[in-house]
Chimera marker file (.cmm) of the C-alpha trace (Angstrom):
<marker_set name="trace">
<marker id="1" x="7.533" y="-4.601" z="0.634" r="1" g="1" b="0" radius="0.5"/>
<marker id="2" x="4.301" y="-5.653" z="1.958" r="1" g="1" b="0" radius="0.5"/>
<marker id="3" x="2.652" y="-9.527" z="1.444" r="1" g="1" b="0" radius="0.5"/>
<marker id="4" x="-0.671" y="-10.519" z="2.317" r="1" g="1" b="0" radius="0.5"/>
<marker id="5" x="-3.880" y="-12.506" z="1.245" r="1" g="1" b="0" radius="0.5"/>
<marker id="6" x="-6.791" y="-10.893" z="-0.433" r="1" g="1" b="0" radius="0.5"/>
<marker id="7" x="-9.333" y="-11.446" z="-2.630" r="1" g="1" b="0" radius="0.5"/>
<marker id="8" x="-10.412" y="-10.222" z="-6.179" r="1" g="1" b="0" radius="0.5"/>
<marker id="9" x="-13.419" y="-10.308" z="-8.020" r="1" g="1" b="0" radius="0.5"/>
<marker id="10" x="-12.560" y="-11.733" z="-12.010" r="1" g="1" b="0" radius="0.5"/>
<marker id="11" x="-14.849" y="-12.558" z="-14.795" r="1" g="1" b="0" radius="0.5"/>
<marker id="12" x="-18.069" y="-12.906" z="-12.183" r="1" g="1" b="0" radius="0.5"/>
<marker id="13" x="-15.922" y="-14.887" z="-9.526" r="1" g="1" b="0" radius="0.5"/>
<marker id="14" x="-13.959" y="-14.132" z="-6.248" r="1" g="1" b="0" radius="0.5"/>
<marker id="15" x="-10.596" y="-15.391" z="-6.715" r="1" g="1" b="0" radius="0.5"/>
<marker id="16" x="-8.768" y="-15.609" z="-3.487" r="1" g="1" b="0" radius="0.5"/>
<marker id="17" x="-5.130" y="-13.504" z="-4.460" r="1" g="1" b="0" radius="0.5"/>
<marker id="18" x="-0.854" y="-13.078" z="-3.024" r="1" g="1" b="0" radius="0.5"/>
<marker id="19" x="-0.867" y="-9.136" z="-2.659" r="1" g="1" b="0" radius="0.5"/>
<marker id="20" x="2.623" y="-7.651" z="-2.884" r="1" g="1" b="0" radius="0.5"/>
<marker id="21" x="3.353" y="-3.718" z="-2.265" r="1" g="1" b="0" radius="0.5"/>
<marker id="22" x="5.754" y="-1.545" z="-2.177" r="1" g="1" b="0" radius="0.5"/>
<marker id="23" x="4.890" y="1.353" z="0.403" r="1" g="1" b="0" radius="0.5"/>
<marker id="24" x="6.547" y="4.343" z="1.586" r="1" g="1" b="0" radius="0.5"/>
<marker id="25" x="5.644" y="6.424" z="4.300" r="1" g="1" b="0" radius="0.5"/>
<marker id="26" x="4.732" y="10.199" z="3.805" r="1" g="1" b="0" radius="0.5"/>
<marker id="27" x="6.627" y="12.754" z="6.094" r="1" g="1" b="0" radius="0.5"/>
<marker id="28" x="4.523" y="15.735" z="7.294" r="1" g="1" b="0" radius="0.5"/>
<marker id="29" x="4.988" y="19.482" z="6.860" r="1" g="1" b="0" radius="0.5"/>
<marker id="30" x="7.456" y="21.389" z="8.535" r="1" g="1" b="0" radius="0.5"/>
<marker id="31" x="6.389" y="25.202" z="8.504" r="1" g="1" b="0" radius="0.5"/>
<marker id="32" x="9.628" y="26.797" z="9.592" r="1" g="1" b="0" radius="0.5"/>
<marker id="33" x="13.259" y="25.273" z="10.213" r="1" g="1" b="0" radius="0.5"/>
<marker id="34" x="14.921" y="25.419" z="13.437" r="1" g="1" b="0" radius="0.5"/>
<marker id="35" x="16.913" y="28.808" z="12.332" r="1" g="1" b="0" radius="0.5"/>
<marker id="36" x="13.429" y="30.170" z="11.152" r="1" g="1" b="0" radius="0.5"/>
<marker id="37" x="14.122" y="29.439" z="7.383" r="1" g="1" b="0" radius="0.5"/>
<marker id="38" x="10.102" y="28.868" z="6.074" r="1" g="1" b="0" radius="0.5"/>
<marker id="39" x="10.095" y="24.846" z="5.990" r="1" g="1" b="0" radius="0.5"/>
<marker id="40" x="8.749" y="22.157" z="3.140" r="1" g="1" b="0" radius="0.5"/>
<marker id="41" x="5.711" y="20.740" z="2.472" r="1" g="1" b="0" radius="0.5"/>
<marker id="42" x="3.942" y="17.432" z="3.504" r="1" g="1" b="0" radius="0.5"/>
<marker id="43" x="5.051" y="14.100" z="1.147" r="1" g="1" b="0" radius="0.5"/>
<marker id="44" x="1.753" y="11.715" z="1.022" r="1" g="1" b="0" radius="0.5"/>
<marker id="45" x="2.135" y="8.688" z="1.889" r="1" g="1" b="0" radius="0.5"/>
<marker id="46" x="2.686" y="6.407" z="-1.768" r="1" g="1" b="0" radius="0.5"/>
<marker id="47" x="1.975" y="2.783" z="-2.636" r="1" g="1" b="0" radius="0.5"/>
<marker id="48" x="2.208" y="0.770" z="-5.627" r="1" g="1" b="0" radius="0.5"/>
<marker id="49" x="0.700" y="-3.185" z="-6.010" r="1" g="1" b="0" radius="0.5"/>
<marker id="50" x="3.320" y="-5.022" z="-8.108" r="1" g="1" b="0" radius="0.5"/>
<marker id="51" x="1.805" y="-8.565" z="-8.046" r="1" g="1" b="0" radius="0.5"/>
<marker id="52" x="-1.155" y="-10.036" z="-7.800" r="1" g="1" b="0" radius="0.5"/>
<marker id="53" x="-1.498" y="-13.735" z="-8.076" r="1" g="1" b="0" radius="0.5"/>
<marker id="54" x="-4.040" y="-16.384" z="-7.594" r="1" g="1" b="0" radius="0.5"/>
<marker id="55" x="-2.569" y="-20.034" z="-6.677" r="1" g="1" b="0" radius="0.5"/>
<marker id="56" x="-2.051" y="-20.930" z="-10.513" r="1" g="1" b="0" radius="0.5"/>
<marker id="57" x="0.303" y="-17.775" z="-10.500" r="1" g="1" b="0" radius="0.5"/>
<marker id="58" x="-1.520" y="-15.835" z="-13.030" r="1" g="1" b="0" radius="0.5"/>
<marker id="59" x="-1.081" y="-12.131" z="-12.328" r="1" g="1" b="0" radius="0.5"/>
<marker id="60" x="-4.304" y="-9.771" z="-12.360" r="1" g="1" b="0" radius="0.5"/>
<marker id="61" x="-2.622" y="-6.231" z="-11.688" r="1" g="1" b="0" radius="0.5"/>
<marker id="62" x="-3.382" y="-5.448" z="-14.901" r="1" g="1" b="0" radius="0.5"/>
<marker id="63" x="-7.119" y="-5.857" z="-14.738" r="1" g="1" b="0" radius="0.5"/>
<marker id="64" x="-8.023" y="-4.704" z="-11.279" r="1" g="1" b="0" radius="0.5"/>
<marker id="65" x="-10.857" y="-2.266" z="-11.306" r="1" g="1" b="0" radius="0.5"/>
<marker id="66" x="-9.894" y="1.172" z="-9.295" r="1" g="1" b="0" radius="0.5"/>
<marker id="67" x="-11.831" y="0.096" z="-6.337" r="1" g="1" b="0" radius="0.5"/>
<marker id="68" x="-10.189" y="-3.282" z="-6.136" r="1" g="1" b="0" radius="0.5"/>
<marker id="69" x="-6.780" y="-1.323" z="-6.265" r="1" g="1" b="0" radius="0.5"/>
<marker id="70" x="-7.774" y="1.237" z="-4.089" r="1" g="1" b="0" radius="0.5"/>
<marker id="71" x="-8.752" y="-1.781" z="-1.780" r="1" g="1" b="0" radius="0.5"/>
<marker id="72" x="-5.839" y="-3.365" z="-1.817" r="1" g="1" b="0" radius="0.5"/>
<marker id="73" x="-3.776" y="-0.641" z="-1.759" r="1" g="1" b="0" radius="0.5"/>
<marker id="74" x="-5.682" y="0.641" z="2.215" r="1" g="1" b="0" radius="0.5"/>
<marker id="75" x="-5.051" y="-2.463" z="2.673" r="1" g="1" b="0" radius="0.5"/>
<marker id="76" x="-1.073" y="-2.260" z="2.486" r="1" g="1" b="0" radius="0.5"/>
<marker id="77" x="-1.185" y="0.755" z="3.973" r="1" g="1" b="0" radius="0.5"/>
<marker id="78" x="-2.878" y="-0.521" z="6.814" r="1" g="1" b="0" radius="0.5"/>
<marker id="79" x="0.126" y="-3.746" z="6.671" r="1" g="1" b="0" radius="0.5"/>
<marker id="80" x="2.856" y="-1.759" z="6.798" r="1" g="1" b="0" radius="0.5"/>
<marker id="81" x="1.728" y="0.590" z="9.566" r="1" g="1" b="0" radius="0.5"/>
<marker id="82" x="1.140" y="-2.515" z="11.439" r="1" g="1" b="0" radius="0.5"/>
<marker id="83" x="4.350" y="-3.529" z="10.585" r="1" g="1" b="0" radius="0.5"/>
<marker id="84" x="6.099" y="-0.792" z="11.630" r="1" g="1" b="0" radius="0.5"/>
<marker id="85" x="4.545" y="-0.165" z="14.719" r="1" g="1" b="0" radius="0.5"/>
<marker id="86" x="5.277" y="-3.993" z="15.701" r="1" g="1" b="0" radius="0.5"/>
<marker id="87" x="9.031" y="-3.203" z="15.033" r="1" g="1" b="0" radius="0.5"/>
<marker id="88" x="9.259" y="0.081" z="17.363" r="1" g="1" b="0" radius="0.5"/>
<marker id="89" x="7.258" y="-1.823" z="20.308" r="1" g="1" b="0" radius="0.5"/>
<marker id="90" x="4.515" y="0.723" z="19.858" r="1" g="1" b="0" radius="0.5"/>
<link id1="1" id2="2" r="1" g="1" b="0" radius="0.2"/>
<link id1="2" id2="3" r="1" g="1" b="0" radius="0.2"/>
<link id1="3" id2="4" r="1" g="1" b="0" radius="0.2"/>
<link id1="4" id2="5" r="1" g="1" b="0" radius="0.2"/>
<link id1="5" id2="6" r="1" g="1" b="0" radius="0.2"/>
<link id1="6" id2="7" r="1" g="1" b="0" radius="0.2"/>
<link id1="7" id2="8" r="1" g="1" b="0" radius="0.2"/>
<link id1="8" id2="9" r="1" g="1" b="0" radius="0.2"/>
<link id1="9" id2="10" r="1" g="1" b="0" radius="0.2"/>
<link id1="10" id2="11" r="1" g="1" b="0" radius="0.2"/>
<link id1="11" id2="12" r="1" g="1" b="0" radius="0.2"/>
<link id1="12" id2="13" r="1" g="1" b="0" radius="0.2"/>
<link id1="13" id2="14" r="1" g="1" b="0" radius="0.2"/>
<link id1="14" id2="15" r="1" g="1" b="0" radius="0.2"/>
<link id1="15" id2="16" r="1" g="1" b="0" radius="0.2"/>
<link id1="16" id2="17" r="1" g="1" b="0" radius="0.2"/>
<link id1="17" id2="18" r="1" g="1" b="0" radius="0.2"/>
<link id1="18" id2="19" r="1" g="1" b="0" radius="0.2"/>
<link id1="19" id2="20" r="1" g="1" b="0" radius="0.2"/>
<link id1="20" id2="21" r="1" g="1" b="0" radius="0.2"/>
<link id1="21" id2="22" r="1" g="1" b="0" radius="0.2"/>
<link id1="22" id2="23" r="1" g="1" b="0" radius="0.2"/>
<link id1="23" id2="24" r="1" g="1" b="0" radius="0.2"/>
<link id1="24" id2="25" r="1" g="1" b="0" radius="0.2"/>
<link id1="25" id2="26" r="1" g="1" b="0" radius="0.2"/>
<link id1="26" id2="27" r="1" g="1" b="0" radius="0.2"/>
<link id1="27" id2="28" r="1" g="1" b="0" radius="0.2"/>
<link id1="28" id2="29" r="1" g="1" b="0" radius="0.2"/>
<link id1="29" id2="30" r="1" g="1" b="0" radius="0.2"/>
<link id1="30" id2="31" r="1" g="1" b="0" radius="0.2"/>
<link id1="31" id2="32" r="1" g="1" b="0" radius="0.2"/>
<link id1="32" id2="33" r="1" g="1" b="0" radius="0.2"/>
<link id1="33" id2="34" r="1" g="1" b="0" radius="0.2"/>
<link id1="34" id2="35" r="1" g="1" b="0" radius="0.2"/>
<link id1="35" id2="36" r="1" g="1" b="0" radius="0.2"/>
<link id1="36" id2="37" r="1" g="1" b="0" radius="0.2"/>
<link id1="37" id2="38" r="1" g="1" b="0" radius="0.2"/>
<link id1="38" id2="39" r="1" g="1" b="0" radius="0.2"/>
<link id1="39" id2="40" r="1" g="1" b="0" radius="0.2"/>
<link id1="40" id2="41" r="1" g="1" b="0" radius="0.2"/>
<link id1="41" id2="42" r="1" g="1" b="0" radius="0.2"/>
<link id1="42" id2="43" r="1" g="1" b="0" radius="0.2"/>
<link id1="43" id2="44" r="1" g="1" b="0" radius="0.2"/>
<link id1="44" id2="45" r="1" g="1" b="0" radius="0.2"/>
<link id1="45" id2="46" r="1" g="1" b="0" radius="0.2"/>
<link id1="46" id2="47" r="1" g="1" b="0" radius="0.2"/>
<link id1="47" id2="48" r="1" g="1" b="0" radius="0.2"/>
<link id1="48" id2="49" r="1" g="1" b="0" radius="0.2"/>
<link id1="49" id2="50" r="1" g="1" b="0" radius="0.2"/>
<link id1="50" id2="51" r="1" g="1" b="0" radius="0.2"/>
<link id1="51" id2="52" r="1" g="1" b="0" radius="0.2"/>
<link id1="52" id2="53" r="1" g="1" b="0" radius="0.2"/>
<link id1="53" id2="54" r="1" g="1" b="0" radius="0.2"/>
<link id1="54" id2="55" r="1" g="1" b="0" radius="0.2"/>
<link id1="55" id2="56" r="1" g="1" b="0" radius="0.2"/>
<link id1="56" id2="57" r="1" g="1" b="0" radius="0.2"/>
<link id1="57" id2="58" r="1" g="1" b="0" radius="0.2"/>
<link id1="58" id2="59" r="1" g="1" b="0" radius="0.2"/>
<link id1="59" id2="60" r="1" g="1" b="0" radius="0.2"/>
<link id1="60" id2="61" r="1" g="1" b="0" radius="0.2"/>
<link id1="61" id2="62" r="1" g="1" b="0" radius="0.2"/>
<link id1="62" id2="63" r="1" g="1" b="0" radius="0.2"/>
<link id1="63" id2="64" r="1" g="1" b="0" radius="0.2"/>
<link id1="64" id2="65" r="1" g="1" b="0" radius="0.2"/>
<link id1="65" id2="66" r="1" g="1" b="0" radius="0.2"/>
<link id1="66" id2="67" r="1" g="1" b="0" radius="0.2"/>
<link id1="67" id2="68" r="1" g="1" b="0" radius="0.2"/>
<link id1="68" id2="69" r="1" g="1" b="0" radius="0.2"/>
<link id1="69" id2="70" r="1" g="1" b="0" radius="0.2"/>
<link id1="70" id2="71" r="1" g="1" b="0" radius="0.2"/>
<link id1="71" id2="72" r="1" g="1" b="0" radius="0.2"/>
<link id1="72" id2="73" r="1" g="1" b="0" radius="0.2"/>
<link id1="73" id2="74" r="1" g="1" b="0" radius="0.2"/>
<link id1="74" id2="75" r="1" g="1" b="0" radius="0.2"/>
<link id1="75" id2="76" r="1" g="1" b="0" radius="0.2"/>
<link id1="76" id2="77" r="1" g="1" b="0" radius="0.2"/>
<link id1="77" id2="78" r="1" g="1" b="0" radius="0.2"/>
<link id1="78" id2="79" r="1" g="1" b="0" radius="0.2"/>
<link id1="79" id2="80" r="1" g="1" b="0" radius="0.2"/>
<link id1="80" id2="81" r="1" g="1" b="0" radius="0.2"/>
<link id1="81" id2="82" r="1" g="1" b="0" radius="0.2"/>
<link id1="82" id2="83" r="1" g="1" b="0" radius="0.2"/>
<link id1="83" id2="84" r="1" g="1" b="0" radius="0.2"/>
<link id1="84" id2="85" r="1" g="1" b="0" radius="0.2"/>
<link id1="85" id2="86" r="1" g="1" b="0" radius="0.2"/>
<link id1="86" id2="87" r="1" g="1" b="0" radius="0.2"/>
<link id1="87" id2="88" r="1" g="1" b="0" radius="0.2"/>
<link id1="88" id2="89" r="1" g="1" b="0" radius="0.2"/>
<link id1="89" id2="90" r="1" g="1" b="0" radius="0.2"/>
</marker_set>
């Protein structure tokens, strides 16, 4: 699960928002198996927002617009690969 800060834009006005995520990490192709066996394909990377909340805790995930979500979603992405990378030292 990711958590961060964002903003939305509701009813004419940017609400500053609690982002929570759930992300998990694609895995890339493999063409052929070590024994030559043909391999399996790439898994994308997938995220889904679960909450959005201003302050007042009223939740908006059900009204963000498909660029908002798309937004926030880079936005995890971009969270949990820092994450990560912070936890392997990298």
């Amino acid at each position: 699960m990711v958590t961060f800060t964002s903003y939305i834009t509701h009813n004419e006005a940017e609400i500053t928002v609690e982002v929570q995520a759930d992300v998990t990490p694609g895995a890339p192709a493999v063409w052929y198996m070590p024994n030559g066996d043909p391999g399996y394909p790439a898994e994308p990377a997938e995220c889904e927002i679960t909450s959005v909340t201003d302050e007042d805790g009223n939740e908006y995930v059900a009204v963000l617009s498909e660029y908002e979500r798309d937004r926030l979603e880079e936005t995890a992405f971009e969270k949990f690969e820092n994450n990560r990378s912070q936890s392997y030292g990298w």
